[in-house]
C-alpha positions in Angstrom: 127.0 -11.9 -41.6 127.9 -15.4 -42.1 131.0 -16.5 -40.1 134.4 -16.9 -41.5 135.8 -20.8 -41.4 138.0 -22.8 -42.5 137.4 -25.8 -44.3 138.0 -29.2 -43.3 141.1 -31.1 -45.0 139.1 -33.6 -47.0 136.9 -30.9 -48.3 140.1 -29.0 -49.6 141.6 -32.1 -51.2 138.0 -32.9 -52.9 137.7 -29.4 -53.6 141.5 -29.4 -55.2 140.6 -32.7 -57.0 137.9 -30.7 -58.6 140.5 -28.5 -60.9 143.0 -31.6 -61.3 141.0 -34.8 -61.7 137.9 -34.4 -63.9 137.8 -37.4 -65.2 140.5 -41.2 -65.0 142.1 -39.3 -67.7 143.0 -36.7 -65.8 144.5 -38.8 -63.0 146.1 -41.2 -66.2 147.9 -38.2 -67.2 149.3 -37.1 -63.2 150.4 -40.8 -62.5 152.1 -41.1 -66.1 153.8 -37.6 -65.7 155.2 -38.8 -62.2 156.5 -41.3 -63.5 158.5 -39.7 -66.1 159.7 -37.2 -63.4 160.6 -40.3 -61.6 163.5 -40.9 -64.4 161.6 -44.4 -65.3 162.9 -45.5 -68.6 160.0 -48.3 -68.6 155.8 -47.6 -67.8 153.3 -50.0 -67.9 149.6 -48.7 -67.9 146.4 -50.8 -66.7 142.8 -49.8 -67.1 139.3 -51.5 -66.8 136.2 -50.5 -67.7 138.3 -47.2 -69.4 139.6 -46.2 -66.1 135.9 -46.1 -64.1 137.0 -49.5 -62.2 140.6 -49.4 -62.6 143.6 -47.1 -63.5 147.4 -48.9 -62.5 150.6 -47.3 -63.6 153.6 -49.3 -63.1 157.3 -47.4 -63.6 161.3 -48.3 -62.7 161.8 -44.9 -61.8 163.8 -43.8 -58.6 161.2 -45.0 -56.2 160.1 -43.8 -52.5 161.2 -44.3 -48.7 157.9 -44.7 -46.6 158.3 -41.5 -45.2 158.4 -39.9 -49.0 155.5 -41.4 -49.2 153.3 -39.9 -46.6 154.3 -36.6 -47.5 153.6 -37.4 -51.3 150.5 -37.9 -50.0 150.3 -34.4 -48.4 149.0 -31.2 -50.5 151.9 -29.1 -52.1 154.3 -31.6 -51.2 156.8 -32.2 -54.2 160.3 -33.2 -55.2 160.1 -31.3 -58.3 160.3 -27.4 -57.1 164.4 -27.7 -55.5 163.4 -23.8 -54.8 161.2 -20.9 -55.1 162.0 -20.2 -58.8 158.4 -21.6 -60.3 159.3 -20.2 -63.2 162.5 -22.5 -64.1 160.1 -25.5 -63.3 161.2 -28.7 -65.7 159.3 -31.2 -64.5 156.1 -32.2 -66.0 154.5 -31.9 -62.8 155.1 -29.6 -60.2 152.2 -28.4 -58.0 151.7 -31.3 -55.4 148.7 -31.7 -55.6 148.1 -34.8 -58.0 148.5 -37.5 -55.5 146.1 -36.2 -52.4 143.6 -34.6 -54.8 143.1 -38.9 -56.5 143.3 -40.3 -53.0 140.4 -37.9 -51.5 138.0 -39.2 -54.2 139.2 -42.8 -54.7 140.4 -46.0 -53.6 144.2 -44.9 -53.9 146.9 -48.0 -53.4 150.3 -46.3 -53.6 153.6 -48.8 -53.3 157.3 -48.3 -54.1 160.6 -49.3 -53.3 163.8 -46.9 -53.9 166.8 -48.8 -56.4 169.0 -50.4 -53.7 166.6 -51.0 -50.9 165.7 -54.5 -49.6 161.6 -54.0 -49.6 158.8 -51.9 -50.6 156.6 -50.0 -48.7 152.2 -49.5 -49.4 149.8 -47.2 -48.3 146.3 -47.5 -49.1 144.0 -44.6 -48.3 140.4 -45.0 -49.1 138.8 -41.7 -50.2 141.0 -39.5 -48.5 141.4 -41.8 -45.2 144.6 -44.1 -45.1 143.3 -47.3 -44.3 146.7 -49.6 -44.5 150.2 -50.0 -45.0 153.0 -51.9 -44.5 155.6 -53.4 -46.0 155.3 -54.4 -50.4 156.8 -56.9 -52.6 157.5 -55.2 -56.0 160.6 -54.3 -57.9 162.5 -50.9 -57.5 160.0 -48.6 -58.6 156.4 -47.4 -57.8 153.3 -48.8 -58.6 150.2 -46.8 -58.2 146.3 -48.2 -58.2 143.3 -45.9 -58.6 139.9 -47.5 -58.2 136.4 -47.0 -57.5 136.6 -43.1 -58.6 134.2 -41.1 -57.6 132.3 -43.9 -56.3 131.5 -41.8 -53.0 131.0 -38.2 -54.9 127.4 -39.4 -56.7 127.5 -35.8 -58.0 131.0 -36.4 -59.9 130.1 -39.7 -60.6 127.1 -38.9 -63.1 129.2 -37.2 -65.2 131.4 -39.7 -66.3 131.0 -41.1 -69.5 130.9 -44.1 -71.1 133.8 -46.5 -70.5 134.2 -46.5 -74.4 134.5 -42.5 -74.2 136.9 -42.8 -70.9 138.9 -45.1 -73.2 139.0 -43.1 -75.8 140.5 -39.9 -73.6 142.6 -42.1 -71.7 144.1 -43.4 -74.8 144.9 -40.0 -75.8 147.1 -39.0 -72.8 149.0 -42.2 -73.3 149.4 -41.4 -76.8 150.6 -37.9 -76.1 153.1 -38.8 -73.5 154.7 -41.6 -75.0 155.2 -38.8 -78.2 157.0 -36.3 -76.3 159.2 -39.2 -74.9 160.2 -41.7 -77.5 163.4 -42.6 -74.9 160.9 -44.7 -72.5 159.3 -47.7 -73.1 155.4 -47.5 -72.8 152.9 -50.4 -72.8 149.1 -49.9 -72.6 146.4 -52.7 -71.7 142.9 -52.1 -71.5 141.6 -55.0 -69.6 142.3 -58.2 -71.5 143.5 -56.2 -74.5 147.1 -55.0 -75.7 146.7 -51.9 -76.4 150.3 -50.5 -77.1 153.7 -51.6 -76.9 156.2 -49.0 -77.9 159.8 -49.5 -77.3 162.4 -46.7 -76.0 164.9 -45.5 -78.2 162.6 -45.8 -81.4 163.8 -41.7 -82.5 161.0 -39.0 -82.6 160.3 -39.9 -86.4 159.8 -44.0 -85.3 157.8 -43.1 -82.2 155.2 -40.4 -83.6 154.5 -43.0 -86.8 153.4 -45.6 -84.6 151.5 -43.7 -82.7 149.9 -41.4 -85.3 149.8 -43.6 -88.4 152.6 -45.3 -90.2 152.1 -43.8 -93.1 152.7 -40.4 -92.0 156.6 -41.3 -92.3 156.5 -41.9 -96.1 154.3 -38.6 -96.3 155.1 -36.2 -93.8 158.5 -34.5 -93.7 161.3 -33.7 -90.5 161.2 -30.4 -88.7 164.4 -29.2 -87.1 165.1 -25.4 -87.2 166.6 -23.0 -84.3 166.0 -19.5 -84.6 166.4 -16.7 -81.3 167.2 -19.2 -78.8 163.9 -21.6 -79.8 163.6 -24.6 -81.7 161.4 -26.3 -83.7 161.3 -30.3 -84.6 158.8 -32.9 -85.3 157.4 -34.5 -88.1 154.7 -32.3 -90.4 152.5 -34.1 -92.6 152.3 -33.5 -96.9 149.2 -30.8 -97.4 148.1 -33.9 -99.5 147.7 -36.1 -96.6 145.3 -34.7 -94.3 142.3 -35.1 -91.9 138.4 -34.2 -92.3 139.4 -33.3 -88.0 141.9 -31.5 -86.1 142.8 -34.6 -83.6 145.8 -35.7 -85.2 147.7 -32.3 -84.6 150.1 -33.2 -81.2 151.4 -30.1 -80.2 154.4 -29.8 -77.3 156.0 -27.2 -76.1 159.6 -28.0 -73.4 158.1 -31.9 -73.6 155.0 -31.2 -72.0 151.5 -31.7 -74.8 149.3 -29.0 -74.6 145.6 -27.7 -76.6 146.8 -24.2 -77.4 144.9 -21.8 -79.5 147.7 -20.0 -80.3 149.8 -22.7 -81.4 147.3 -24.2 -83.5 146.2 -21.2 -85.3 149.7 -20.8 -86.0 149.8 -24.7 -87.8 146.6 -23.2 -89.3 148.5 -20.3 -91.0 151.2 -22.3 -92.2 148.9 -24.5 -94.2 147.1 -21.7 -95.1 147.3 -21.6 -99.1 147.9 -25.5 -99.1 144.7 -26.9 -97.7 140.9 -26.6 -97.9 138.9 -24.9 -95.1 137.5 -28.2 -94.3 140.7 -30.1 -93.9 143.2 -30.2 -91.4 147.4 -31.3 -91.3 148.1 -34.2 -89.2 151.9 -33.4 -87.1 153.7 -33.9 -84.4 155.5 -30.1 -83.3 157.8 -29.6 -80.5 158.6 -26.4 -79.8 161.9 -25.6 -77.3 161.9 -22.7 -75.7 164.0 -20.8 -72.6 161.5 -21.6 -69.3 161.8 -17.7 -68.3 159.5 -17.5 -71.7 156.9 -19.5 -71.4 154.1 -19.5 -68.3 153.5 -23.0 -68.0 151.5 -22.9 -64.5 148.4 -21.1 -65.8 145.8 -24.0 -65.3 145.7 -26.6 -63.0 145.9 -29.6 -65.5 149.0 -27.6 -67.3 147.7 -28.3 -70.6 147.8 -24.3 -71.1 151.0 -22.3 -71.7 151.3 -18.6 -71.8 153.9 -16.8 -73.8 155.9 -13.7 -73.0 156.4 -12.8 -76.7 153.2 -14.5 -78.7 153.6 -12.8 -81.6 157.5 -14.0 -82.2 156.4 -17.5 -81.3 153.6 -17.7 -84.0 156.0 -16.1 -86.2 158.5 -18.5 -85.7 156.3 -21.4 -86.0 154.5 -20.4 -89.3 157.9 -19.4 -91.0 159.5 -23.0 -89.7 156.8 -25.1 -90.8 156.9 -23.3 -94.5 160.5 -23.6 -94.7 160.3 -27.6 -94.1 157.2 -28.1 -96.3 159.0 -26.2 -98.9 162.3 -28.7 -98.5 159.5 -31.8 -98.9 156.7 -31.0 -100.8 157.0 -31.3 -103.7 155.9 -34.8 -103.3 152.3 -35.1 -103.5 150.5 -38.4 -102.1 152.8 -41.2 -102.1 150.2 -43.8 -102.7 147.3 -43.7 -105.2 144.1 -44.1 -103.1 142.7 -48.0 -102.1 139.7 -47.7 -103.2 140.7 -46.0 -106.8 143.2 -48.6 -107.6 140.6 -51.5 -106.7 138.4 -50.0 -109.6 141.1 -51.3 -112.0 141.3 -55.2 -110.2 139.2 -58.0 -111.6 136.6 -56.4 -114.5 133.6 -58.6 -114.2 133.4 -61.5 -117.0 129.3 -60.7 -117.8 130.3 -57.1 -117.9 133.5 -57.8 -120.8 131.3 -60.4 -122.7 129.0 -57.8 -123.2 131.3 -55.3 -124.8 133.0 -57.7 -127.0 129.5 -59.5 -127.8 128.7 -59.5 -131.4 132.5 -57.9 -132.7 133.5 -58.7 -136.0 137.4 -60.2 -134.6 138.3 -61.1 -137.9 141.8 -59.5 -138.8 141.5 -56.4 -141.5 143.5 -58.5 -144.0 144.1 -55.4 -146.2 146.0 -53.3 -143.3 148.0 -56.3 -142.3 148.9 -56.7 -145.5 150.6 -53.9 -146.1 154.3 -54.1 -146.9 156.3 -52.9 -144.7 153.4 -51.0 -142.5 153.4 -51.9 -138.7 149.9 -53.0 -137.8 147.1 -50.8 -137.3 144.7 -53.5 -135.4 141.3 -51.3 -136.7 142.2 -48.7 -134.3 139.3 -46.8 -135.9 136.8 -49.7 -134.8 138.9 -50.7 -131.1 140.4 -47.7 -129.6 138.5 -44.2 -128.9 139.9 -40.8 -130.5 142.8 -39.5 -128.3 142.5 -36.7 -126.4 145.4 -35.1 -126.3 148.6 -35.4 -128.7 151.8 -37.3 -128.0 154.3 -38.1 -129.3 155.9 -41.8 -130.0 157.0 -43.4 -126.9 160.7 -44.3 -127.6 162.6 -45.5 -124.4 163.8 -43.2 -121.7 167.0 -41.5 -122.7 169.6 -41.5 -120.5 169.3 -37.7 -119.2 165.7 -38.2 -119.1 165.8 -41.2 -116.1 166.6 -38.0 -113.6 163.6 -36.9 -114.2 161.5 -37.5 -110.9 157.9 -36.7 -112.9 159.2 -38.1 -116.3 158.6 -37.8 -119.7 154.9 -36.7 -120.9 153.4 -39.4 -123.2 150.0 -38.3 -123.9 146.9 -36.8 -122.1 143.4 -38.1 -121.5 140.3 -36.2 -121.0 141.9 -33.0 -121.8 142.6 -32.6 -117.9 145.5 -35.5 -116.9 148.6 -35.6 -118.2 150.3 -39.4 -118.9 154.0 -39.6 -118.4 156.4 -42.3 -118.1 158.9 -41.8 -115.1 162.0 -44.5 -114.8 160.0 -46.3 -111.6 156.5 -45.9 -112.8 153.7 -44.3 -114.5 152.8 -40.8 -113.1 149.5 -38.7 -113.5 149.2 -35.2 -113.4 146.3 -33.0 -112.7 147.2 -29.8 -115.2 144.7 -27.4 -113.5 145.8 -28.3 -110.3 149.6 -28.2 -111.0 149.6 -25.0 -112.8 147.7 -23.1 -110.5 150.0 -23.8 -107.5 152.7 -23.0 -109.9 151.9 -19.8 -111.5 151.1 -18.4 -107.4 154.3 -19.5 -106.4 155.6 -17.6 -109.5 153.6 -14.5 -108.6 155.2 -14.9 -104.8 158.9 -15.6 -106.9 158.5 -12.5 -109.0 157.5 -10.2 -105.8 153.4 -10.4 -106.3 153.8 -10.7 -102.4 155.5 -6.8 -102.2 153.5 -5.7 -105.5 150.2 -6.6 -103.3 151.0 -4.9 -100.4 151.2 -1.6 -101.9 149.3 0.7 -100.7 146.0 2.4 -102.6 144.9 5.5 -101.2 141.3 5.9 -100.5 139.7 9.3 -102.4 137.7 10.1 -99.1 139.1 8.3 -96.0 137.1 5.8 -94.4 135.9 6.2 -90.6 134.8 2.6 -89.1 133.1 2.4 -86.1 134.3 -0.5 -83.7 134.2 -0.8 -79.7 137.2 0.3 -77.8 139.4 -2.7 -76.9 139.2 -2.9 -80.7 140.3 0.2 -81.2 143.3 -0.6 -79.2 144.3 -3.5 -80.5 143.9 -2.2 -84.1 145.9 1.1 -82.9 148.9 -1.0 -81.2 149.2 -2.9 -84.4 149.0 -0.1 -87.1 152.4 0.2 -87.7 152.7 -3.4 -88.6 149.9 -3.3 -90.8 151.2 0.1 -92.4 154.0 -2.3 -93.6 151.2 -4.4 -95.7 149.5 -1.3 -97.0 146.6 -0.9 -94.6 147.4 3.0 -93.2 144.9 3.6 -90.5 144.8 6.1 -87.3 142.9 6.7 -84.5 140.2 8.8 -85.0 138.4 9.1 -81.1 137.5 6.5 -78.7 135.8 4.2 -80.7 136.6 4.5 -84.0 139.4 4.1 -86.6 140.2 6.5 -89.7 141.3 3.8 -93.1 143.5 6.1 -95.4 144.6 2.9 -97.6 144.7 -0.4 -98.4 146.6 -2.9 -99.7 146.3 -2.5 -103.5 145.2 -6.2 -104.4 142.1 -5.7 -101.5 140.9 -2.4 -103.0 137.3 -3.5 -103.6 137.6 -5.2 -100.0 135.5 -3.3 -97.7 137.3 -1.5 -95.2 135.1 -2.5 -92.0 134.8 -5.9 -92.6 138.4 -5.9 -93.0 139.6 -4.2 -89.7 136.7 -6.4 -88.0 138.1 -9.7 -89.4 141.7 -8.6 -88.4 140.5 -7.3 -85.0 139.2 -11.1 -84.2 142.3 -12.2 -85.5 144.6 -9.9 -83.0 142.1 -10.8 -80.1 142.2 -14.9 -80.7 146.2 -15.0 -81.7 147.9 -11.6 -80.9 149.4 -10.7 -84.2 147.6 -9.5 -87.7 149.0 -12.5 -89.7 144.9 -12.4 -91.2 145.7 -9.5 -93.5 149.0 -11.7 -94.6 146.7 -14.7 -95.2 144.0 -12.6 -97.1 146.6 -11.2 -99.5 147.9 -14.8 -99.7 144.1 -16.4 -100.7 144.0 -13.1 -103.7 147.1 -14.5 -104.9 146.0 -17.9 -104.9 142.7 -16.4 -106.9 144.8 -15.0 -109.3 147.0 -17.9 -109.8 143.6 -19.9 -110.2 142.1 -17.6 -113.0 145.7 -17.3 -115.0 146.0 -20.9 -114.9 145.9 -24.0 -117.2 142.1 -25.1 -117.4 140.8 -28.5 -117.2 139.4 -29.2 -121.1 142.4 -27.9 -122.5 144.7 -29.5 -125.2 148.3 -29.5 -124.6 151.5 -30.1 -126.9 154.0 -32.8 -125.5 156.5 -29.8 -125.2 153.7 -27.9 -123.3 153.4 -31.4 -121.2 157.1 -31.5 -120.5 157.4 -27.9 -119.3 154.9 -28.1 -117.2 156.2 -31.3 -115.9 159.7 -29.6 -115.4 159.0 -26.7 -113.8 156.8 -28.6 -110.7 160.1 -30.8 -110.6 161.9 -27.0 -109.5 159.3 -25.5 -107.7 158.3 -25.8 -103.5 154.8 -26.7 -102.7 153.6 -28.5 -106.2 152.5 -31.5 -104.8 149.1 -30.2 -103.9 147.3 -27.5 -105.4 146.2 -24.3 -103.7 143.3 -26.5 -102.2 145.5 -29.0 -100.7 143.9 -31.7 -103.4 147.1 -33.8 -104.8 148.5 -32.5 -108.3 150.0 -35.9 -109.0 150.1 -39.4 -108.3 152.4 -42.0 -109.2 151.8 -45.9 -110.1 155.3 -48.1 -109.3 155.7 -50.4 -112.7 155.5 -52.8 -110.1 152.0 -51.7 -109.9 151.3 -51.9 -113.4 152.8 -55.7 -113.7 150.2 -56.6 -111.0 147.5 -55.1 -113.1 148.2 -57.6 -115.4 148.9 -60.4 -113.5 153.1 -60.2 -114.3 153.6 -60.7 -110.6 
């Protein structure tokens, strides 16, 4: 039997530096989250080659004595744990293991200098062997160096990726970090390049536009809600203005970003009946909640977070997000799309010769002449049939100039409605309007409780599933009782269905239980069923509404236009597709050259 031994110290920290630096991302994120421990209210970062040859982080935080600095260098060693209660941790960082886990598989150049003292002390260790120090020139502060990574651990090495990829993921952690702290200052260079130069004291809504896009600002809306001692803010993008990807979804939970399942199948079911399958919301979520809640030491890297009560935070999260979307979204896209409005710039000179070419432009003298009559132009000859009726377009009246959709002036292509608001010229998709109307009608009238009752099944159904199904299905019945599904165990590895909820009647059972099973196992909590009766609704809504093709009276126009003006949600369909755009008159005098 082989003999019991212990390991060598270098062979710990490489072994250590394993779980905590993967790639100069990894030891990006460490040296940045130190930094912010380190109360610095200014961080400078520094890479070349995307980290491979470089990574510097420069911070006025509270800075180190030399003899801080050796045991920084030592593994568990940390400031951040005053005692043994792990589980109150604040800090971003907390383990002790950043620093000696970097310096055993690098070129690790570590100087500070505490506020107040005359000089600076460095220490240079050189994969895992200190190999200088002495006395520093630098500010109060620390400055911190990692080079050459890997460059004696071939086998690490070879992983790496490009420097464009390293970049990329480097860029990201910044990105992150400077989000959940929009009171430091934060300035990125990537060798000759400014990256980013963000300011402190910006505000949450200043600091996640720059980082994001800027026009999330003038299309997303705030987030600040408390419920059971946890709070929710951020900014949440309009359903409308969304992502082929899920990369723009920042998620934080106590100010440290994480990649949580459970947090982003909960922004999943919150956008559930507002976006396509395909499409994902772009936000920012920060989520406070009591430490003695939330498990954040379950990986190494801390992106993970473990919840005592799952279910109430997905809960939470969901009903937050709905209640601010339903406070903001009635807007739809705030801008018409580039490459639409370039279709109306600049009609090509060939292309409008050959549809005048060869007009009789001589003016019908017998229709001008008529006393009295306005003129006609040949409208039969010029202008195509309307589509759809209107009626004369006198001014705005005064109580009309409230109106935030305006008053209907006509339709084209049986499908778009034409009305004229008091700052511009909107357009409304009628299909796409009505149907997120007449579902949030069906929800308003109590469609949501009338779906949830229960159908009994003639013969009750037995579906066969393994046992940690079972259980989960069996711990959650009375929860999905509530919704209409009655089931009970019926022996080890099976369920007995006695109903269902009566708009899923034709559903079949098995498929059901299976599809709500993978929900319970992947989140915690059966909010699939809730979801399912929330896509039948949408069905409905789609089949009782408006079609496309259909001829509207202005009245018909203005009702419609009325009731999006009082309802949540009707600036995107059930799809997530816009319902309405507007054109500023601004817009419209460009069009024409006014401006």
């Amino acid at each position: 039997m082989p003999q019991i031994r212990r390991l060598p110290e270098a062979l710990v920290n490489r072994i250590a530096a394993g779980e905590v630096v993967e790639r100069p991302s990894s030891a990006l994120k460490e040296l940045v989250e130190n930094a912010i421990d380190a109360g610095a209210t200014r961080i400078e970062v520094r890479l070349v080659e995307g980290g491979l040859d470089l990574v510097e982080v420069t911070d006025d935080g509270c800075g180190m004595t030399p003899d801080e600095m050796a045991l920084a260098l030592e593994r568990h060693a940390t400031s951040k744990l005053p005692d043994e209660a792990i589980e109150q941790v604040a800090t971003l960082g907390f383990r002790g293991e950043a620093l000696p886990s970097i310096a055993s598989v690098a070129r690790f150049t570590l100087e500070s200098r505490p506020h107040g003292a005359e000089q600076g002390w460095r220490r240079v260790v050189d994969h895992g062997d200190l190999v200088a120090e002495g006395p520093a020139a630098l500010p109060p502060g620390t400055r911190v160096r990692v080079e050459q990574l890997f460059a004696k651990v071939p086998a690490r090495r070879k992983f790496l990726r490009t420097a464009r990829s390293e970049y990329a993921a480097c860029l990201d952690v910044v990105r992150r970090l400077a989000m959940a702290r929009p009171d430091v200052a934060i300035a990125l260079d990537h060798g000759e390049r400014k990256i980013l130069a963000l300011q402190g004291g910006e505000g949450l809504a200043n600091r996640v536009a720059q980082i994001i896009a800027r026009e999330l600002k003038d299309n997303g809306v705030l987030i600040d809600i408390e419920r059971h001692g946890m709070r929710l803010t951020g900014v949440a993008g309009l359903p409308t203005y969304n992502r082929g990807v899920a990369d723009h979804q920042y998620l934080f939970v106590n100010g440290r970003p994480v990649k949580d399942r459970l947090l982003t199948g909960a922004v999943r079911g919150a956008y559930a009946d507002m976006l396509a399958r395909d499409r994902h919301a772009v936000l920012a979520l920060f989520l406070e909640i009591p430490a003695e809640d939330v498990d954040v030491n379950v990986h190494p890297a801390k992106t993970e977070v473990r919840f005592r009560d799952a279910q109430g935070v997905r809960g939470f999260i969901v009903s937050g997000l709905r209640q601010a979307l339903a406070t903001g979204d009635r807007r739809s896209a705030q801008a018409p799309d580039a490459a639409a409005m370039g279709k109306w710039q600049a009609e090509p000179a060939p292309a409008l010769r050959s549809i005048f070419e060869g007009r009789d432009w001589s003016a019908p003298e017998a229709r001008v002449g008529e006393a009295g009559a306005p003129w006609r132009g040949a409208e039969g000859e010029v202008l195509a049939a309307p589509h759809g009726r209107a009626e004369e377009a006198a001014p705005l009246a005064a109580q009309d100039r409230d109106f935030p959709l305006g008053i209907a002036r006509g339709q084209i292509a049986t499908t778009y409605i034409v009305a004229e608001a008091q700052d511009g010229l909107v357009l409304v998709d009628q299909h796409a309007a009505h149907e997120r109307l007449v579902l949030e009608r069906l929800r308003e009238a109590g469609a949501g409780e009338a779906a949830a009752r229960e159908q009994a099944l003639l013969i009750p159904e037995v579906v066969e599933l393994d046992e940690p199904a079972c259980d989960r299905l069996e711990e959650a019945a009375d929860k999905l009782a509530l919704l209409g599904l009655a089931m009970e165990r019926f022996g080890p590895s099976a369920m007995l269905v006695r109903s269902l909820p009566h708009a899923l009647g034709r559903t079949d059972p098995e498929k059901l239980l299976r599809d709500i099973d993978d929900d319970l196992a992947l989140n915690g909590e059966a909010l699939l069923l809730g979801e399912k009766l929330d896509l039948v609704l949408a069905t409905m809504a789609c089949h009782g509404s408006v079609r496309a093709g259909r001829t509207l009276r202005v009245d018909e126009m203005n009702a419609l236009l009325r009731e999006m003006e009082r309802t949540p949600r009707s600036g995107q369909c059930n799809h997530g597709r816009p319902t309405w755009v507007k054109l500023s008159m601004e817009d419209v005098e460009k069009l024409f050259g006014r401006h």
